[in-house]
C-alpha positions in Angstrom: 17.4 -2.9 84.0 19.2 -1.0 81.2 23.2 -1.1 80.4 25.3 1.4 78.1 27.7 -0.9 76.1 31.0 0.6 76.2 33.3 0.4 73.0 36.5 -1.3 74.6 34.7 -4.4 75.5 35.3 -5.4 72.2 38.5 -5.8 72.6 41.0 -7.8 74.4 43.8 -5.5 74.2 42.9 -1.5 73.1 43.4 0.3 70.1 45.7 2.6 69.0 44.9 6.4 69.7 45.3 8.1 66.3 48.4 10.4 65.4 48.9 14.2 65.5 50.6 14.9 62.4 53.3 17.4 62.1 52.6 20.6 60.9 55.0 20.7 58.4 53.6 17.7 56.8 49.7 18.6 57.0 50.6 22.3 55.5 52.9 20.9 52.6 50.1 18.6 51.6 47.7 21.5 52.2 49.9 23.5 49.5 50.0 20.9 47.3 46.3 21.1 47.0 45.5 24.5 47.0 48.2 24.7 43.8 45.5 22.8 42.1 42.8 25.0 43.7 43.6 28.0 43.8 42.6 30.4 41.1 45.5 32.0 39.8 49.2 32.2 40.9 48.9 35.4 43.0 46.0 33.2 45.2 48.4 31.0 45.5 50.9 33.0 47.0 49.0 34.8 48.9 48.1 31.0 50.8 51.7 30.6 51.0 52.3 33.6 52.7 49.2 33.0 54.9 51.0 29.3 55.7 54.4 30.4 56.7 52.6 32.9 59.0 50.4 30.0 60.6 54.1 27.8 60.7 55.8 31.0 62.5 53.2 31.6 65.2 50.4 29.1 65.1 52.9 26.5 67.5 51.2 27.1 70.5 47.7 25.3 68.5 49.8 22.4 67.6 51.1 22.3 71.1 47.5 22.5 72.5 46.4 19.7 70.4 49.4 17.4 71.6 47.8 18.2 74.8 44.1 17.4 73.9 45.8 14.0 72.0 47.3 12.6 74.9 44.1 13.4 77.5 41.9 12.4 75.6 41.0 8.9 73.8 40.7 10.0 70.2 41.3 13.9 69.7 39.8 14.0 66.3 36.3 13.4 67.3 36.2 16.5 69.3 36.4 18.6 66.4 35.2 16.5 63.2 32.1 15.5 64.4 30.9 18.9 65.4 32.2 20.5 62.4 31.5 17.8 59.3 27.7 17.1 61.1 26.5 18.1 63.9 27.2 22.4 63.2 26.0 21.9 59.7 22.2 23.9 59.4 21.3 22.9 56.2 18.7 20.5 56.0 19.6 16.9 56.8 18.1 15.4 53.3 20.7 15.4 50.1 23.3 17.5 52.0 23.8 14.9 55.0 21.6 11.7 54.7 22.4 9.2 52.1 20.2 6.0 51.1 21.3 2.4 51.0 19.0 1.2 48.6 18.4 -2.6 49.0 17.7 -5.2 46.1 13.6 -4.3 44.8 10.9 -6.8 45.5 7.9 -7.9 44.1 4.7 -8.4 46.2 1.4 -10.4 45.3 -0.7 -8.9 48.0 -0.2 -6.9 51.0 0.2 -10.0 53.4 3.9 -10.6 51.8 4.3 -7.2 51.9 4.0 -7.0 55.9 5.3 -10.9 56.3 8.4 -9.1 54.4 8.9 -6.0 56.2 8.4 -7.9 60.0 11.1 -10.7 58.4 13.3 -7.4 57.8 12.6 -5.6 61.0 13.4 -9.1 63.3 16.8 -9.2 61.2 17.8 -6.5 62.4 16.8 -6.8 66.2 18.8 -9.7 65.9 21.6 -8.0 64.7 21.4 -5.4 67.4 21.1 -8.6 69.8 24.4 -9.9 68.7 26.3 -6.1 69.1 24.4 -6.0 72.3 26.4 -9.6 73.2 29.4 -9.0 71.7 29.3 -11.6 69.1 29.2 -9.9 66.0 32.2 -10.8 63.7 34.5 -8.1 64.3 36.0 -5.8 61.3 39.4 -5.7 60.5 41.5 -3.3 58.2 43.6 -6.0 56.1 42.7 -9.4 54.5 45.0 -11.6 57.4 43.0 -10.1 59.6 45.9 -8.3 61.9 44.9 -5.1 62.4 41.5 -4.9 64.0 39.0 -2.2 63.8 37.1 0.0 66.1 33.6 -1.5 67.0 31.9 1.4 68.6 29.9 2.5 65.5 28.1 -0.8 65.7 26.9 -0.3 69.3 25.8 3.9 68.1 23.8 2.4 65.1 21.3 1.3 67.0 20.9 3.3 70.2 21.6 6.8 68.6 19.3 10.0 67.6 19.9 13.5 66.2 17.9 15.7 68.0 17.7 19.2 66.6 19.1 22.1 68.4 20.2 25.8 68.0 23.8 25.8 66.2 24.4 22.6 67.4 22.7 19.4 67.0 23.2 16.5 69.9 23.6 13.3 69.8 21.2 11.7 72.0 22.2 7.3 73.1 19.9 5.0 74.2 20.9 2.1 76.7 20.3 -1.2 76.5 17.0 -2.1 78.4 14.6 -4.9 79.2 11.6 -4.1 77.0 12.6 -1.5 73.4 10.4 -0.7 70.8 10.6 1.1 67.0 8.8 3.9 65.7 6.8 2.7 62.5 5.4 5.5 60.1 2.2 5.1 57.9 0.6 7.4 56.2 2.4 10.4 57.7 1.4 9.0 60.9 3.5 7.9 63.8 3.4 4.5 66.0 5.2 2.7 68.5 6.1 -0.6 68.4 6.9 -3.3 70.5 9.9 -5.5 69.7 11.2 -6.4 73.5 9.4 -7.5 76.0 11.0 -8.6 79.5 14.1 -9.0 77.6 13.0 -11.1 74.9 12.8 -10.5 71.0 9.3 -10.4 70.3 8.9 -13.4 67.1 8.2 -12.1 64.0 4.5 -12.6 63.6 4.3 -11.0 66.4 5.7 -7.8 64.7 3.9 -8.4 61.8 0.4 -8.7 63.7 1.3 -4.7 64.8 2.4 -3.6 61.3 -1.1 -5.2 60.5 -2.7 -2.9 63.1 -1.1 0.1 62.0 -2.1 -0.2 58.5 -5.4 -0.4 59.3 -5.9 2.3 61.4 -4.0 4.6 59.4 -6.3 3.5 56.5 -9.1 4.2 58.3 -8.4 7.7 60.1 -9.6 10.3 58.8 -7.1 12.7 57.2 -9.1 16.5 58.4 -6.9 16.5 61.4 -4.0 14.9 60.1 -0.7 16.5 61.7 2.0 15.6 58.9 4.4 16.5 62.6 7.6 14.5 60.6 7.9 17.6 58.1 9.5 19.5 61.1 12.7 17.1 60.8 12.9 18.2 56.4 14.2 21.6 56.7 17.0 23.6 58.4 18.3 22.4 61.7 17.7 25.6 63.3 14.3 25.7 62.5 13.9 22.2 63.5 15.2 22.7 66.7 12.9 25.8 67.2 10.0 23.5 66.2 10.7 20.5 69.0 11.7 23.5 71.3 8.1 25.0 71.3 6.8 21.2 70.8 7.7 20.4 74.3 6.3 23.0 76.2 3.3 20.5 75.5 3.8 17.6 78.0 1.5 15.3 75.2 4.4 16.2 72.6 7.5 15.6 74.1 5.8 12.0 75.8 5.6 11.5 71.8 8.7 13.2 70.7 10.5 11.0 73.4 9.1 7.8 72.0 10.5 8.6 68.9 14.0 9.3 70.3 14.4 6.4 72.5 12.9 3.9 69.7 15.9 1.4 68.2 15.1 2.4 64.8 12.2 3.7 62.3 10.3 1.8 59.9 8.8 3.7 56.9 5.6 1.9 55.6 5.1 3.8 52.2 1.6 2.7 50.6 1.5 5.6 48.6 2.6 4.7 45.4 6.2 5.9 44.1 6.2 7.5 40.3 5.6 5.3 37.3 8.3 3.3 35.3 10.2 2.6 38.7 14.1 2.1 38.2 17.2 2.2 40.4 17.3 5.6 39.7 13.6 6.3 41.1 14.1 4.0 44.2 16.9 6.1 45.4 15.1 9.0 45.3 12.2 7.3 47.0 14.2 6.3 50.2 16.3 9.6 49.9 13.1 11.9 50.2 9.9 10.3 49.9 9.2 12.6 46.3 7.7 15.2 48.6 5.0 15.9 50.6 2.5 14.7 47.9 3.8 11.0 48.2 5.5 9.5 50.8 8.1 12.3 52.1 6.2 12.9 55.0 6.6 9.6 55.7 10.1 9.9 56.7 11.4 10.9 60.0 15.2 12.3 58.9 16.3 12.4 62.6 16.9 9.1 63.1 19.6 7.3 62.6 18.2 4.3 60.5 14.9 4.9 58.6 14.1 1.0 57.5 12.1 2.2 54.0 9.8 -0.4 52.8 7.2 0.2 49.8 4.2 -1.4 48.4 5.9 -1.3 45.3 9.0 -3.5 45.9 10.9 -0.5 47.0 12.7 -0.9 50.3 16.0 0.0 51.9 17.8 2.5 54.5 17.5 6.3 54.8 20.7 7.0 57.1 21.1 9.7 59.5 25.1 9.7 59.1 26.4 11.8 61.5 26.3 8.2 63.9 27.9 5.8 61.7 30.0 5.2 58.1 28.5 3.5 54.6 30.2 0.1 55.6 29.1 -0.7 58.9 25.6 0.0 57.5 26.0 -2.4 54.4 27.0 -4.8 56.9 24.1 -4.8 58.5 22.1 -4.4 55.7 23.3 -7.4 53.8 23.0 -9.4 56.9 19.3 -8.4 57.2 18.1 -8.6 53.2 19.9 -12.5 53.4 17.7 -13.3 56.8 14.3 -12.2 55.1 15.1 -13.5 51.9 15.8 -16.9 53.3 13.0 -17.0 55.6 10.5 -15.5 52.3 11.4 -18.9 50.6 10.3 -21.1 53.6 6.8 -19.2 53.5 6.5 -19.5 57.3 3.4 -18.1 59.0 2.3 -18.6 62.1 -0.2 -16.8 65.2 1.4 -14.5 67.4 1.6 -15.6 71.2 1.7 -12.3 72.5 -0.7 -9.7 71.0 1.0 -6.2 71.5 -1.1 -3.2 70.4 0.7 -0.7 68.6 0.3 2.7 70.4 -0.6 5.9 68.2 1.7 9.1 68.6 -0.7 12.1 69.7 0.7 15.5 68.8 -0.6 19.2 69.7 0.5 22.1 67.2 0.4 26.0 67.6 -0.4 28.4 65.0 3.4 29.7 65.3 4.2 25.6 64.9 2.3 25.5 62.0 4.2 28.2 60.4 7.7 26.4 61.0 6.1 22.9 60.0 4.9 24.6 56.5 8.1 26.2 55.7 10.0 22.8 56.6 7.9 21.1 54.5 8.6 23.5 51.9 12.0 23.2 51.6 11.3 19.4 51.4 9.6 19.5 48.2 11.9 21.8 46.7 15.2 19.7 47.6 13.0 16.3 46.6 12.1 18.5 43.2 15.8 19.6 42.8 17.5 16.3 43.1 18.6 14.5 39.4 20.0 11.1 40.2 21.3 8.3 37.6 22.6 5.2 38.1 24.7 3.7 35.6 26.9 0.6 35.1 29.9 1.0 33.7 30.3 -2.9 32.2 33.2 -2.8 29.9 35.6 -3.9 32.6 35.7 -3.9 36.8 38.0 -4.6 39.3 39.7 -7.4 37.8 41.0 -6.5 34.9 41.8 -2.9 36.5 44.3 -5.3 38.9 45.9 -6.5 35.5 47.2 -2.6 35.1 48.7 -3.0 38.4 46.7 0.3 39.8 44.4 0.6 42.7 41.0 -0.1 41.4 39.9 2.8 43.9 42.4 5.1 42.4 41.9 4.5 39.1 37.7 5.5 39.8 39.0 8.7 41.5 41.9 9.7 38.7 39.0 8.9 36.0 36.6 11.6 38.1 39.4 14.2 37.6 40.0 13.7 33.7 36.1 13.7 33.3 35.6 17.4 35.5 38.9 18.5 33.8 37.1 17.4 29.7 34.2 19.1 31.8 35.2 22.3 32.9 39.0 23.3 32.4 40.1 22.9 36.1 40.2 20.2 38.8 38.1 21.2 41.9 38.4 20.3 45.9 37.5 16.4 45.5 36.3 14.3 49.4 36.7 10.6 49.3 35.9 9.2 52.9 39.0 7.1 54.1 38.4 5.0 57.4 40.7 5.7 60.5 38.6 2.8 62.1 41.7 1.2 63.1 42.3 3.5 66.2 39.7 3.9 69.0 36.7 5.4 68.1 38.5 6.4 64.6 36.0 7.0 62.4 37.2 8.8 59.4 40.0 11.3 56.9 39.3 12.6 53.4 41.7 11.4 50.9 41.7 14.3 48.4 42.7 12.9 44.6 42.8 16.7 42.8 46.8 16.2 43.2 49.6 18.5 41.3 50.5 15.1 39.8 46.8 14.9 38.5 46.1 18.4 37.1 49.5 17.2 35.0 48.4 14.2 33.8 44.8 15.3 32.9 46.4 18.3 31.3 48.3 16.3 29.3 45.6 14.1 28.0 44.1 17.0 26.2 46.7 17.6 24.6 46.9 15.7 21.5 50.9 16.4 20.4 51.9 14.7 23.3 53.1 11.5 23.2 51.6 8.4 24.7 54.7 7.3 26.7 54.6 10.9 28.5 50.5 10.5 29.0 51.1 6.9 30.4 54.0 8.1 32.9 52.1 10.9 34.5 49.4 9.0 35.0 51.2 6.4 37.0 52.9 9.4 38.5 49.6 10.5 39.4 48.3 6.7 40.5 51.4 6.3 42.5 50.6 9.6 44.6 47.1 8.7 45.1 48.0 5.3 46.5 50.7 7.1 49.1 47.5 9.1 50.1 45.1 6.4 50.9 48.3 5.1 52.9 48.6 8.1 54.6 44.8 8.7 55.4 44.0 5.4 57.0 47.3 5.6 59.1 46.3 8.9 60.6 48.4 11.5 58.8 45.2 13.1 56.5 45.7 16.4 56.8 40.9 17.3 56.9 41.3 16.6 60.4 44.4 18.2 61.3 43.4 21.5 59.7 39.8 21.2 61.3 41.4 21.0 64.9 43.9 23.8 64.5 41.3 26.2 62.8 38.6 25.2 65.9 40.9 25.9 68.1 42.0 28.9 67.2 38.4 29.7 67.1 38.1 28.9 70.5 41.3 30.8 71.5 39.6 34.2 70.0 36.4 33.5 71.5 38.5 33.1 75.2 40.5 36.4 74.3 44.0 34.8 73.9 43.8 35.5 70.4 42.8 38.5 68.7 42.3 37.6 65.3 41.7 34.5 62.9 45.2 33.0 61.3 45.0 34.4 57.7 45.3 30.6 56.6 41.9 30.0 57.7 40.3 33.2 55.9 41.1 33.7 52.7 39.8 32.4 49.5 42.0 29.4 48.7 41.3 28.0 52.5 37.1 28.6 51.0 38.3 26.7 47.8 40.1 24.1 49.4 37.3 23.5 52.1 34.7 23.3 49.7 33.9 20.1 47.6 32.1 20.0 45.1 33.0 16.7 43.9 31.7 14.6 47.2 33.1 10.9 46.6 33.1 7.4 48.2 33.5 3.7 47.3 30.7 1.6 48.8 31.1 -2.0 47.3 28.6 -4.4 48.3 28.6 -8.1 48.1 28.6 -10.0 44.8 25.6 -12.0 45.7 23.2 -9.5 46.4 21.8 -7.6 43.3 21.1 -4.2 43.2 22.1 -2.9 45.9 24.0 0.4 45.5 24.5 3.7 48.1 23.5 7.4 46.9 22.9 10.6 48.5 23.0 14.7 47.0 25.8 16.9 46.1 27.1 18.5 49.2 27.4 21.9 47.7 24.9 23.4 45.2 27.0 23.6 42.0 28.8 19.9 42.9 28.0 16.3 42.4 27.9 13.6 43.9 28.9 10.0 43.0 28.7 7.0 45.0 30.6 4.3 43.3 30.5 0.4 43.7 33.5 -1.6 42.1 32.7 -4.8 41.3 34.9 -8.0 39.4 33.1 -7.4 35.6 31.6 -4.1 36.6 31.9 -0.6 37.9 28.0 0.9 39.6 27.9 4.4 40.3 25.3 7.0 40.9 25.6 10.6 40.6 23.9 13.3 41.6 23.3 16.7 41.2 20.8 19.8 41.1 18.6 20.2 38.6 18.4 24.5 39.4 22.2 24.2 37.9 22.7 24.9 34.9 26.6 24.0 34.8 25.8 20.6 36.0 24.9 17.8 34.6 24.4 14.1 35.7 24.1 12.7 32.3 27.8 14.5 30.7 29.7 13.5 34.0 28.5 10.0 34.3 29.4 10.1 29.9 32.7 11.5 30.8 33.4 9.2 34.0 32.3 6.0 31.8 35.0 7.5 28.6 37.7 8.3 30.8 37.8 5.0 32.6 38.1 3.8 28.8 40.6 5.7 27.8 42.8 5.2 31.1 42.4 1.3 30.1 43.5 2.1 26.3 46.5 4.2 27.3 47.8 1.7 29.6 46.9 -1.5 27.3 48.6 0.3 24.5 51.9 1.5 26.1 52.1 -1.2 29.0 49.7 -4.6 27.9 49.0 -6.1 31.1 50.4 -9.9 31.2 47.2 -11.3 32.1 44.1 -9.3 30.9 40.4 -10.1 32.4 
């Protein structure tokens, strides 16, 4: 028996379908950007004159997506996902797949170690239980609880994989059936297990008695054989997909390769140990990449949605395929799973498993061509895990509360103190992506609320400049504050204008491809469209709960030259980690976090000093 939950069961009523936005409002914001963007003033006009070309003769898109809007359930999807994920070939580690890392451990012997992970690995089948039943507490975007939110990412976090393919990746789902398992690496080695049986959860000694299985016999096989297959998921999509493609000629592989695709979720056992003088810093890069093919990156299978990462060394938390679902609905999950196995750690429960499930060894077959698409996956593994600089920092002089007392967004004033540090940085503002959630229509998922605004490039402007008076510095920032609050408005209404611009471009795409158009719109072709497409500062705001300690999200700069910077806002505190490549000379993790931290300070001593707050924190 096997059922495929469908998202409007959720709800009593259904959701909203998002907007279309106008075109005259998605290209006047579009403008407004590429001001700040584009390189010099003849750029900029050129884009102009590309726009009111586009506005003169590009109805018939706009007209065509009305169309697809009111046919379809949510038109954005049909573009986005392709574009943002599943059309991306670079490899799926630093450039697509963040880690959640969850609070470290400490382990007196390898029992606790397994008791832990099985208390993890039941928390989370019980989670999927209760999406499966419709009982999970539902979302919703305001604080009265009003407006609710779409549910469907909760029933694709589960039941999801990205299986490689050429130019386009596909989204394989998984129903609901009678008897499920996980796919448990050790060692660079590959297992199924067991966690339904008949319909039934199996208990969680039951799990652990597997994981005890698996160490053992990955312990004790010899390595001379060893197929380190996972490396085939490290490296380029393309490649990857020409990999599995050749993989399945062999009927032994693709039984195994279709084990791992239908399993709920994969569980990383990393016994190897991680570098010394382990820190936050260290553990992210751990889940994010395993440190390479010499520790545990083989151990990592970068396909699937949720990698559950659990070390020897305390380290444990999520390696997330993200193409499925967005930072919160994981950190959902993955505070409801670290409270479960903390609480049942204390009780120090251990009991005999009834039912005795042997874990089942993936076998794999591998050509000599294979071999020569596994090795240069594996490659490119080790150099992105080399390339990656990460640092976590927290920002303690104030947090959230006291930021309230300057009556500012807490969010906005992060993202306005990004743009005065890369402005002290380098002399210009750049294409900035903060991920905004349009969860509140069906199957919404999400915008980009972009904060390098005219408004901004004026205020940071004028910070520099040290003639200028305070009152003028304090006004354009709240200039510049008020305008990034009417843009988080606009975003999580529907009118962001990434979207938008991603539709009409695909389609007219698609119109040149079916001969109805002869050439590209200029709009979408010349270098300020590059500029404005391109970020390289990637953004977002993942707060976790106050009562779990450190816990934070981080992930790789999305372009080369960028950062990245994963912020967590707290009451007393601000958490962020940033990233960036090491092969870069021009950036730097250590000066942007420095600037971030000063700017923030600043920001608080302009507004303190021209406008105290009535009640400071």
């Amino acid at each position: 028996m096997s059922k495929m939950l469908a998202p409007e069961e959720w709800y009593n009523g259904t959701l909203p379908k998002p907007p279309v936005p106008t075109l005259s409002h998605t290209f006047g914001r579009y403008l407004e950007y590429a001001s700040v963007i584009a390189k010099d003033d003849v750029q900029f006009d050129e884009a102009r004159k590309h726009v009111d070309e586009f506005m003169q003769n590009g109805t018939s898109l706009q007209n065509q997506l009305m169309h697809i809007s009111e046919v379809e359930h949510n038109w954005v999807n049909r573009f986005w996902l392709p574009k943002m994920y599943l059309k991306a070939r670079y490899p799926l580690i630093l450039y697509s797949n963040p880690a959640y890392v969850f609070t470290p451990q400490k382990f007196a012997s390898d029992d606790e170690y397994l008791n832990y992970t099985a208390w993890l690995i039941r928390g989370m089948l019980d989670f999927k239980q209760s999406i499966d039943k419709r009982t999970v507490d539902r979302d919703y975007a305001d604080k009265q609880r009003t407006i609710p939110m779409c549910m469907d990412q909760y029933d694709r976090l589960l039941t999801s994989y990205r299986e490689a393919n050429v130019g386009e990746d596909i989204l394989l789902r998984s129903p609901v059936l009678e008897d499920e398992h996980i796919h448990v690496m050790c060692l660079n080695q590959g297992f199924t297990v067991a966690v339904k049986s008949g319909g039934v959860l199996l208990s969680q000694c039951e799990i652990r008695y597997q994981l005890e299985r698996i160490v053992k016999s990955a312990k004790n096989r010899s390595t001379a054989g060893l197929i380190p297959i996972a490396g085939a998921t490290g490296g380029e999509r393309d490649k990857a997909a020409q990999f599995w493609a050749q993989a399945k000629v062999d009927p032994m592989n693709a039984a195994s390769l279709h084990a791992v695709s239908s399993s709920v979720f994969a569980v990383c056992l990393d016994l190897e140990p991680t570098p010394e003088n382990i820190d936050e810093a260290t553990q992210g890069q751990a889940i994010l990449h395993g440190y390479g093919s010499k520790r545990n990156g083989l151990n990592r299978w970068f396909e699937h949605t949720l990698q559950l990462v659990v070390a020897r060394d305390g380290t444990n938390g999520f390696c997330i395929e993200h193409s499925v679902a967005e930072g919160m609905v994981i950190i959902k999950l993955g505070e409801s799973i670290i409270r479960f196995a903390k609480e049942k750690m204390k009780q120090k429960q251990y009991s005999e498993p009834k039912l005795m499930i042997r874990p089942k060894g993936l076998r794999w077959r591998v050509t000599n061509a294979m071999q020569e698409i596994l090795d240069e996956q594996i490659k490119t593994l080790d150099d992105l895990a080399n390339d990656l600089d990460l640092k976590v920092v927290y920002f303690t002089d104030f947090g959230k509360e006291r930021i309230k007392s300057f009556h500012v967004s807490p969010d906005g004033f992060v993202q306005l103190s990004m743009q005065l540090a890369h402005y002290r940085l380098y002399g210009r503002l750049v294409s900035t992506y903060e991920s905004a959630s349009i969860r509140r229509f069906f199957l919404g998922r999400v915008d980009n609320i972009r904060s390098a605004t005219p408004e901004a490039l004026a205020w940071v402007k004028i910070m520099k400049d040290s003639s200028a008076s305070l009152d003028l510095k304090y006004e354009l920032f709240r200039q510049a504050a008020v305008k990034q609050a009417l843009l988080i408005k606009e975003n999580i209404t529907g009118y962001g204008i990434d979207n938008h611009l991603c539709a009409l471009s695909t389609l007219a795409n698609e119109a040149i491809s079916n001969g109805t158009l002869s050439t590209q719109f200029n709009v979408f072709n010349d270098k300020t469209w590059y500029h404005t497409m391109r970020f390289p500062l990637s953004t977002s705001q993942v707060s976790t709960s106050p009562d779990i300690e450190k816990c934070y999200l981080c992930y790789g700069p999305v372009v080369d030259d960028g950062y990245g910077n994963a912020y967590n806002i707290q009451s007393e505190y601000i958490k962020m980690a940033v990233s960036a490549r090491k092969s870069y000379a021009d950036t730097d993790v250590d000066s942007f976090a420095r600037e971030v931290c000063q700017a923030m300070r600043d920001i608080a001593k302009l507004i303190e000093t021209v406008n105290p707050p009535t009640n400071k924190n």
